[in-house]
C-alpha positions as CSV (number, residue, x, y, z in Angstrom):
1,X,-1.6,-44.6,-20.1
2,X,-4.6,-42.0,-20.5
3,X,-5.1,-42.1,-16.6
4,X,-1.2,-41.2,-16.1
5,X,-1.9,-38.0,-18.8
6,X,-5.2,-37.4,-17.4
7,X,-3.3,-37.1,-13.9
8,X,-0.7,-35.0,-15.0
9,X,-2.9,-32.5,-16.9
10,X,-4.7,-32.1,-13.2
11,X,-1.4,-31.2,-11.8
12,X,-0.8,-29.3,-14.1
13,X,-4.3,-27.2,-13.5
14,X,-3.5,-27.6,-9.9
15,X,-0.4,-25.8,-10.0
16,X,-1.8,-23.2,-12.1
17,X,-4.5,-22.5,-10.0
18,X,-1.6,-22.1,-7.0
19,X,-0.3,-19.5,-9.1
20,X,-3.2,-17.6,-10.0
21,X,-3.5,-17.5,-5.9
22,X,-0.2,-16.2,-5.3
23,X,-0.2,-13.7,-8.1
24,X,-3.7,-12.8,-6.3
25,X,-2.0,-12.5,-3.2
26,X,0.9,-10.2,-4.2
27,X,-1.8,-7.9,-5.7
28,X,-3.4,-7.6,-2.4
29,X,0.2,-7.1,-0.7
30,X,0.9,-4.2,-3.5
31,X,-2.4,-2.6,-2.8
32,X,-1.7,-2.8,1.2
33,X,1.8,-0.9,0.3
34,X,0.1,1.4,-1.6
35,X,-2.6,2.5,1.2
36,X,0.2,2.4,4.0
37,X,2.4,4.7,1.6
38,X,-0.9,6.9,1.0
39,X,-1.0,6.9,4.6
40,X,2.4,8.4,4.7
41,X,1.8,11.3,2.6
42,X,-1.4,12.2,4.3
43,X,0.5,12.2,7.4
44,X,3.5,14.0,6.1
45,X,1.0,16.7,4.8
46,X,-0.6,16.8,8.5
47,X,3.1,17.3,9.9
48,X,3.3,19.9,7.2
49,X,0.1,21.8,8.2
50,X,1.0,21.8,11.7
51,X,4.3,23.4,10.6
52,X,3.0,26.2,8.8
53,X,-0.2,26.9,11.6
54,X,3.1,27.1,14.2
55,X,5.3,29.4,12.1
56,X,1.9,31.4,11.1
57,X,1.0,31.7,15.2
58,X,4.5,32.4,15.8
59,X,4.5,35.2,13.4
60,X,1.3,36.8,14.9
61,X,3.0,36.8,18.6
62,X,6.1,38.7,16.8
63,X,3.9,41.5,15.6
64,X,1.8,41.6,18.6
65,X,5.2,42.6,20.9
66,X,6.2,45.2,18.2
C-alpha cells in the first residue's frame, strides 16, 4: 500500500518536473521571438536610413543641376 502511494507521489514529481522543462522551454522559444523581432526592427530602421541617405543624395544632385 505505502509502495503504490510512494510510487504515485514519484510520478507525480516526475510529471512535474516535465513541466517545469516545457514551461522552461517556451521561455526560451519567447525569448528567441523576441531577438528575431528585435532583429526586425533594427533592420527595418537600416531600410529606413538607407531611405533617407537616398532621398538626402538625391536632393543634393537636384540642387547641383539648378
Amino acid at each position: 500500500m505505502r509502495e503504490r502511494q510512494r510510487e504515485r507521489e514519484r510520478e507525480r514529481e516526475r510529471e512535474r518536473e516535465r513541466e517545469r522543462e516545457r514551461e522552461r522551454e517556451r521561455e526560451i522559444e519567447r525569448e528567441r521571438e523576441r531577438e528575431r523581432e528585435r532583429e526586425r526592427e533594427r533592420e527595418r530602421e537600416r531600410e529606413r536610413e538607407r531611405e533617407r541617405e537616398t532621398q538626402s543624395l538625391k536632393i543634393r544632385q537636384s540642387d547641383k543641376k539648378v
